[in-house]
C-alpha positions in Angstrom: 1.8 19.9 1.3 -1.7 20.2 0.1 -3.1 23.5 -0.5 -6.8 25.1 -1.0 -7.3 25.9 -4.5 -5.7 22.5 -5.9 -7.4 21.8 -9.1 -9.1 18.3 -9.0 -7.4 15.1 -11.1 -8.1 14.0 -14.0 -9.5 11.0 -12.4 -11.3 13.1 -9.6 -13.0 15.3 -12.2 -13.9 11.4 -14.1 -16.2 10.5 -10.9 -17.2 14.4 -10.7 -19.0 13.8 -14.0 -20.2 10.4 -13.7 -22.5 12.2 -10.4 -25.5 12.3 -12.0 -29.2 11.0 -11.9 -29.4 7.7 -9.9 -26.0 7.5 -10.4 -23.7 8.6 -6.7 -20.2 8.4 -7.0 -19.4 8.0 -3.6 -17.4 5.3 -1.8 -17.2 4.2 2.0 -18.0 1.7 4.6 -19.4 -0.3 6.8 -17.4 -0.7 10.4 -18.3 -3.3 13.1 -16.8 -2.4 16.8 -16.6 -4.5 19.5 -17.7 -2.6 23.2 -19.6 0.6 24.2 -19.7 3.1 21.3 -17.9 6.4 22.5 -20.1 9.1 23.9 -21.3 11.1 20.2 -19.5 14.7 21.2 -16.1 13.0 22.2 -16.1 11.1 18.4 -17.0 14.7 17.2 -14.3 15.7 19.0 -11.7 12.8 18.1 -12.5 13.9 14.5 -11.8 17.4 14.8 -9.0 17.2 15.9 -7.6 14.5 13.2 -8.9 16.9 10.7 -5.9 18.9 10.8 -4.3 15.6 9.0 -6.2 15.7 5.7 -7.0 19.2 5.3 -9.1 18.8 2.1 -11.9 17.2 4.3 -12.7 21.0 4.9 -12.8 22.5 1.5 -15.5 22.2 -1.0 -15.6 22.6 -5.0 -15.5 25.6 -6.4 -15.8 25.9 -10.0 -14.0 28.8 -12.0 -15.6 31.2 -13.5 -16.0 31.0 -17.3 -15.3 26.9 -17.1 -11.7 26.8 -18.3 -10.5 24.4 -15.6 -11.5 21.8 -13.6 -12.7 22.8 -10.2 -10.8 23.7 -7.6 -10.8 22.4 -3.6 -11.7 25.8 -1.7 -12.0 26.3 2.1 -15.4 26.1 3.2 -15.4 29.0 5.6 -18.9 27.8 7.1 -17.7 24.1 8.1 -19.6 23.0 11.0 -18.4 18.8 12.1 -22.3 18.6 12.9 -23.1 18.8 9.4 -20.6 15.6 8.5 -20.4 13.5 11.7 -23.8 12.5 12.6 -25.3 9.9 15.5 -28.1 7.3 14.5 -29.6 4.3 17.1 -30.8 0.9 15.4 -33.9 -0.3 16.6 -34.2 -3.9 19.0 -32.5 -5.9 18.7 -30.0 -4.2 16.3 -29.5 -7.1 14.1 -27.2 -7.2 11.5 -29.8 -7.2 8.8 -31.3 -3.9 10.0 -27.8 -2.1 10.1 -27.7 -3.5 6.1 -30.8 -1.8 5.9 -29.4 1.7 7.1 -26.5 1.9 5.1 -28.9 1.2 2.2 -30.6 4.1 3.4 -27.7 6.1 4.0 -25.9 5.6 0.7 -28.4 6.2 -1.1 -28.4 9.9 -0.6 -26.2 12.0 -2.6 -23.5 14.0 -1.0 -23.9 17.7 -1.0 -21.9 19.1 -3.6 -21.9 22.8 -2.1 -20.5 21.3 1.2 -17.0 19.0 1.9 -18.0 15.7 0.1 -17.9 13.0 3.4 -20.3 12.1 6.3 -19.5 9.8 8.9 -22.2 7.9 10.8 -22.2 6.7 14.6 -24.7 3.7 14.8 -25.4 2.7 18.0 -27.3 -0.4 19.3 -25.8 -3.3 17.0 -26.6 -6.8 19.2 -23.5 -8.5 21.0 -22.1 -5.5 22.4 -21.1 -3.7 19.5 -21.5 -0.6 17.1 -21.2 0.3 14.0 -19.4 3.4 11.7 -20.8 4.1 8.4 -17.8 6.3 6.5 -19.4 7.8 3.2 -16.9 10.1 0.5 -17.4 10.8 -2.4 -15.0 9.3 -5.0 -13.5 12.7 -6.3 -12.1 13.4 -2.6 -10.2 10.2 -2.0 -9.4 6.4 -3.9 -10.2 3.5 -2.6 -6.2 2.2 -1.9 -5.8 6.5 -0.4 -8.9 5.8 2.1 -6.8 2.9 3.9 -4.2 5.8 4.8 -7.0 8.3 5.5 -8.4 6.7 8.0 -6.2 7.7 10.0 -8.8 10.5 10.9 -10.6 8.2 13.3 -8.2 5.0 13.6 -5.3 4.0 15.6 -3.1 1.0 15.4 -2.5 1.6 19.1 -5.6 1.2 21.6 -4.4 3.9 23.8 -4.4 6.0 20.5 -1.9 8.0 18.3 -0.4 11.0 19.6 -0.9 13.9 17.1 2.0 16.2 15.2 2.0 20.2 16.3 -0.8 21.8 14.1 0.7 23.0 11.1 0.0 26.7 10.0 -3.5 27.7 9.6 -5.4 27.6 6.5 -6.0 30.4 4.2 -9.8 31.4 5.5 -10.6 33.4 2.8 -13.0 31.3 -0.2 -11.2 31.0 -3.0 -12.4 34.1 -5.0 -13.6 34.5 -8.7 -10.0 36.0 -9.6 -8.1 33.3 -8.0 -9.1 30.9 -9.8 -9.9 32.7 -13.1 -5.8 33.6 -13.2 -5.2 29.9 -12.1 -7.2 29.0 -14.8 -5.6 30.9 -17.6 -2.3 30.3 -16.4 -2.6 26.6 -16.2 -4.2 26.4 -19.6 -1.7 28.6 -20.9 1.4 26.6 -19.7 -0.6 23.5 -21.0 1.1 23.5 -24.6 4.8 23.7 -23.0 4.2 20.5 -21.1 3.0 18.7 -23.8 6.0 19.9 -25.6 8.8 18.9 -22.7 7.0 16.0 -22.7 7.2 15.4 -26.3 10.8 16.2 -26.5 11.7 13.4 -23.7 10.1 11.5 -26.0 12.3 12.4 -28.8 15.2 11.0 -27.1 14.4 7.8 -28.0 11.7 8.1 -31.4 11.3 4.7 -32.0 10.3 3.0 -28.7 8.3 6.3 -28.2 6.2 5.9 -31.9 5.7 1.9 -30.9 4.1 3.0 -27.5 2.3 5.7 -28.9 0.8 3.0 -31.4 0.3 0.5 -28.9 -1.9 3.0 -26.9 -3.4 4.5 -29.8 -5.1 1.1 -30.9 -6.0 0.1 -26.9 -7.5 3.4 -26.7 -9.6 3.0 -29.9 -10.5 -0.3 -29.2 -12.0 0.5 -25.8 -13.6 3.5 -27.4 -15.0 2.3 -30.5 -15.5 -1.4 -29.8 -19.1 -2.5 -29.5 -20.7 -4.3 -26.6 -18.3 -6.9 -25.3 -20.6 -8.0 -22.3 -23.8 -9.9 -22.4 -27.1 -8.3 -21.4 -27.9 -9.6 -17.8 -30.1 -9.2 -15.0 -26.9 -7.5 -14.0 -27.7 -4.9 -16.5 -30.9 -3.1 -16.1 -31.8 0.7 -15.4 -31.1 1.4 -11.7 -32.9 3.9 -9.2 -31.9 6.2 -6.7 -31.6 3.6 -3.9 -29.4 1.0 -3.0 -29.2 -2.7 -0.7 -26.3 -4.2 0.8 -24.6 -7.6 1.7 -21.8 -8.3 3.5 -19.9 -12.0 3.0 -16.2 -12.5 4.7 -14.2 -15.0 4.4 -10.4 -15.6 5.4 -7.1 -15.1 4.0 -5.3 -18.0 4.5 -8.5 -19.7 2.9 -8.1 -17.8 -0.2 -4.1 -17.8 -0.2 -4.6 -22.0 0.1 -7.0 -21.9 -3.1 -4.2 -20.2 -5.3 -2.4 -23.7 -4.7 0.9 -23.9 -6.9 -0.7 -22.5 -9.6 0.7 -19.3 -9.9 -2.5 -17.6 -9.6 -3.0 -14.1 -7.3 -5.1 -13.7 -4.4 -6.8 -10.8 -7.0 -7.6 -13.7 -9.3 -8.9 -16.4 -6.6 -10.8 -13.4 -5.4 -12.6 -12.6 -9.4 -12.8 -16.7 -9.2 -15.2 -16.2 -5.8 -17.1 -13.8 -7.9 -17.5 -15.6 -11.2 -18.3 -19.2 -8.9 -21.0 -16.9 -6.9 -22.5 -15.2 -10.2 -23.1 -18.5 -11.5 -24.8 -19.7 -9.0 -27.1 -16.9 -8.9 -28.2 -17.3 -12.5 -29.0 -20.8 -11.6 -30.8 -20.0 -8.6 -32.7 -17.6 -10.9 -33.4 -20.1 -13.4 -31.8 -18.2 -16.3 -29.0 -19.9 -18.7 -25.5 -19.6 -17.7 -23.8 -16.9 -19.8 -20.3 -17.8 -21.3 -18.5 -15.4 -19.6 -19.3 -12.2 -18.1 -16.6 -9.0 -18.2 -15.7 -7.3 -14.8 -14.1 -3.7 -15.1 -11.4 -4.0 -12.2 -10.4 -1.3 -11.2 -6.3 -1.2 -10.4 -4.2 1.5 -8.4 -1.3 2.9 -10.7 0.0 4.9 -7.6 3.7 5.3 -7.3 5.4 4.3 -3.9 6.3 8.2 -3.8 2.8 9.2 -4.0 1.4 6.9 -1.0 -0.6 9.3 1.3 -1.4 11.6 -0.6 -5.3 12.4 -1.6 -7.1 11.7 -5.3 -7.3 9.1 -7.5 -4.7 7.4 -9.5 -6.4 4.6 -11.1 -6.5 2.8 -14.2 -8.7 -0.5 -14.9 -8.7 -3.4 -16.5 -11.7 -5.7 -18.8 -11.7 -9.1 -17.1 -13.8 -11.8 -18.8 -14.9 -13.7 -16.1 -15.6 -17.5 -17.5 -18.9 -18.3 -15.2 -19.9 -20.9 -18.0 -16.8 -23.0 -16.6 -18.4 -25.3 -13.5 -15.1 -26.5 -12.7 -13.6 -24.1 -10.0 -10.3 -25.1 -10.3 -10.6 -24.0 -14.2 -12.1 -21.3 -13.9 -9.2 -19.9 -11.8 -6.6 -20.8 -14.0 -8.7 -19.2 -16.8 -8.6 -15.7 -14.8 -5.1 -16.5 -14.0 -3.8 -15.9 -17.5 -6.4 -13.6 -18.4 -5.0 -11.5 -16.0 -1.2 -11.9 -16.4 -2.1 -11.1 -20.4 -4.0 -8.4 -19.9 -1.3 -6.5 -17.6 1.1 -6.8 -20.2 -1.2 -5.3 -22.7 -1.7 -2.1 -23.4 -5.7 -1.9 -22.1 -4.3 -0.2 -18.9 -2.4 2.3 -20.7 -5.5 3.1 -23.0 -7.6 3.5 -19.8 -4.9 5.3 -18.2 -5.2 7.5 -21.8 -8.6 8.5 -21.4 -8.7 9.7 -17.7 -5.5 11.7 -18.4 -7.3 13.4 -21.6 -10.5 14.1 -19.3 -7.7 16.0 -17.0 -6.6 18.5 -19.1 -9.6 18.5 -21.8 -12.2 21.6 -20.9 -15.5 20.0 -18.7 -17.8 20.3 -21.9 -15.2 17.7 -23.7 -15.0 15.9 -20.3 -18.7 15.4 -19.9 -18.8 13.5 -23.5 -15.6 11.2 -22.4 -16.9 10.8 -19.4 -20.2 9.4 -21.3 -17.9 7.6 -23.5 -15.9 5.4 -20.5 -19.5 4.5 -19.4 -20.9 3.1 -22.6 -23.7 0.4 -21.4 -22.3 -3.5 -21.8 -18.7 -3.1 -21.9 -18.9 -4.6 -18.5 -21.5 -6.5 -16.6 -20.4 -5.0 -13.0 -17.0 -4.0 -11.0 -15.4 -6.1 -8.5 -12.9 -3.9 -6.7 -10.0 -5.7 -4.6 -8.4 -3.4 -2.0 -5.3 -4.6 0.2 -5.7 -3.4 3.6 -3.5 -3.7 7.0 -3.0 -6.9 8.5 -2.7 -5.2 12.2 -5.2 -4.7 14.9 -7.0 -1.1 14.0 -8.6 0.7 16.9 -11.6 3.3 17.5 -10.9 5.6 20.9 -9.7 2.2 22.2 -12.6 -0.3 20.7 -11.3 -3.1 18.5 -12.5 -2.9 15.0 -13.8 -6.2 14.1 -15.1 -6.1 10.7 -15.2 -3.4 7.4 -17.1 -3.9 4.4 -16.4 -1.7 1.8 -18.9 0.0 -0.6 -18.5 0.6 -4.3 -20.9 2.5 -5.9 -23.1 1.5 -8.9 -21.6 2.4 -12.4 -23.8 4.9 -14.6 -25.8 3.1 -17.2 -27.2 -0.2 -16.6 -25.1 -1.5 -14.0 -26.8 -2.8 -11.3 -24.3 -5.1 -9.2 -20.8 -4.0 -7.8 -18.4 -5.9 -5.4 -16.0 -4.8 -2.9 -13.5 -6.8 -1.4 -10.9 -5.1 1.8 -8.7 -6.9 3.5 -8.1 -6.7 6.8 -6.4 -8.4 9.7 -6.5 -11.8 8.4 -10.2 -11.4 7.0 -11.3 -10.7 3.3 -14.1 -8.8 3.8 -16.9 -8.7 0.7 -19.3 -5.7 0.7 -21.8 -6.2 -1.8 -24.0 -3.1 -3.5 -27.0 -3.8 -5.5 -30.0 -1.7 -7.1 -32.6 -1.7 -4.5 -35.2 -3.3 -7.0 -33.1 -5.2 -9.4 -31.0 -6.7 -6.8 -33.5 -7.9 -4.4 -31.6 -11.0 -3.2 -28.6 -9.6 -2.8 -28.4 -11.7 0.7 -28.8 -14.8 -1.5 -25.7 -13.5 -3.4 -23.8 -12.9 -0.7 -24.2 -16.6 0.3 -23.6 -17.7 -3.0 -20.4 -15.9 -2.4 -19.5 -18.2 0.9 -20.3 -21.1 -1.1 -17.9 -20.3 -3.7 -15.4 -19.6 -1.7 -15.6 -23.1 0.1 -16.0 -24.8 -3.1 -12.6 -23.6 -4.2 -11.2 -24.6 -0.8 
């Protein structure tokens, strides 16, 4: 079972460091309800009471003292719901476009650092009889595939609700102190070294498969790290601000699962097809040339079936050209189909893989510069992130959830596009983010999206 003081990932700690600037490294969601939105203090109260479930959504970072370690998660004795769940009222008529407009707003303010790193907003007021839950944490709490077990804290698959487990036992409510986690510190640095060597002798069991992989990840690793730009500068690829704009799209999935057709393909590559049809189409519409190609970073859960559940991120990505130059649809998804297939069997994962596990046990003045170093400008022209989600009903307090569009935040240095794709119930929902200024028709993007999903179908 989770405890406080848990020292954050190496991935965690990755999206820690990226926080800075314009640059907010927190994930979330858009949630479309159909029926009267619960009364504010009974969600307050729903939410309280699930909190008992994920236990880190009441700690806070606490660094150690001399910066040996990563930060730890620490109770936050002062926790007060009010501070995290939070009521807001659209306008008339509560159109669609103005609820885009508020989670613009709402995402793009940082999380508080010195508090627990969510918010969840109530938006009351959306037209046809519905409402709307904005879910905002920061990537160092929770992954995108974790979230889809997470929320749990306000979502049933039953309308009549879940019932809960007995509380467990209470938390520690002292703050972790300077001497707790100075010792944990020292001591986990210090065993450090005998890891490395158990790990190494495993290793030794079998020298030469062990010398191939190490050489294998050695040149993925240098390749990503030393390579120059592989992407082309884009209007993708501009300084951002502070402040963000949203789209949403949806589509279905037996419309994407009838696009793969025999060819083999995955609904993950029809889905970087959508992208790569819509991007082109957006150049066009801009009156720029058609690039080539453009390169997605994807990002792609390594979690083990063991380690379902469980909170942090265990992530790797991969480099996917994306051939927008290709009109043909059908060939452009075959393209992505074997780029794909290739790349998995390469050993770019297990070079990214490499680089988040350094920034884990590397001090945080050598994770600030790999951090830097994994966000190099033009590697990749923008993220599309493809997240599975439940194909049942999902209910809140007994209202049917109707729609979610996830949101993927901006990448630090010149990225100024990223696209989310959930899953849900039959529905593939698209949540797009842009730079307020740099993407200013982001709707027009999200329709170039629809089109390229019907002109694969």
């Amino acid at each position: 079972m989770e405890r406080s003081g848990e020292r954050l990932s190496a991935s965690d700690m990755s999206s820690l460091l990226a926080e800075r600037g314009p640059i907010h490294v927190h994930v979330g969601g858009t949630a479309i309800f159909e029926g009267a939105p619960p009364a504010f203090d009974e969600l307050l109260a729903q939410v309280d009471a699930r909190l008992a479930l994920v236990p880190r959504f009441r700690r806070r970072l606490a660094k150690d003292p001399v910066g040996l370690a990563n930060p730890v998660w620490a109770d936050d004795d002062g926790f007060d719901g009010r501070r995290h769940v939070r009521h807001t009222s659209l306008p008339r008529p509560g159109s669609e476009a103005q609820l885009r407009e508020l989670v613009g707003h709402v995402m793009s303010e940082p999380l508080d650092l010195a508090r627990p790193l969510w918010q969840l907003h109530l938006v009351v007021g959306l037209e046809h009889g519905r409402f709307a839950a904005i879910s905002k944490t920061h990537h160092a709490l929770v992954d995108g595939v974790s979230a889809l077990d997470v929320g749990t804290l306000i979502l049933d698959p039953d309308p009549a609700g879940t019932e809960l487990p007995p509380p467990g036992e209470p938390a520690d409510s002292a703050s972790a102190r300077a001497e707790r986690l100075l010792a944990g510190a020292l001591s986990e640095r210090a065993g450090a070294p005998f890891r490395l060597a158990r790990r190494a002798a495993r290793q030794a069991r079998a020298p030469r498969e062990a010398a191939t992989a190490a050489l294998r990840t050695a040149e993925g690793f240098m390749s990503m790290a030393a390579g120059g730009p592989s992407a082309p500068r884009t209007f993708l690829n501009v300084d951002v601000g502070r402040d963000r704009r949203v789209a949403f799209a949806v589509a279905t999935l037996a419309e994407l699962r009838r696009a793969r057709g025999d060819s083999g393909a995955t609904v993950n590559d029809v889905i970087l097809s959508v992208a790569a049809g819509a991007l082109a189409r957006a150049f066009a519409r801009r009156g720029e040339p058609v690039p080539d190609r453009l390169v997605a970073l994807v990002p792609m859960s390594v979690r083990r079936p063991e380690e379902e559940g469980e909170l942090g991120n265990r992530i790797a990505t991969l480099f996917v050209p994306l051939p927008v130059g290709v009109p043909d649809p059908g060939e452009r998804l075959r393209l992505i189909a074997a780029d794909t297939a290739r790349l998995k069997a390469s050993e770019q994962a297990r070079a990214a893989s490499l680089v988040v596990e350094a920034a884990g046990w590397a001090p945080p003045t050598i994770n600030r510069a790999l951090a830097g170093a994994m966000a190099r400008p033009l590697t990749w022209n923008l993220v599309v992130s493809n997240v599975p989600g439940p194909q049942f009903p999902l209910y809140l307090m007994g209202r049917p959830l109707r729609e979610i569009y996830p949101f993927v935040p901006l990448s630090p240095q010149s990225h100024a596009l990223s696209v989310g794709v959930l899953s849900y119930y039959g529905h593939v929902f698209f949540g797009l983010v842009g730079d307020r200024d740099a993407m200013a028709d982001l709707d027009a993007l999200a329709a170039d999206v629809r089109a390229a999903v019907d002109e694969l179908t």
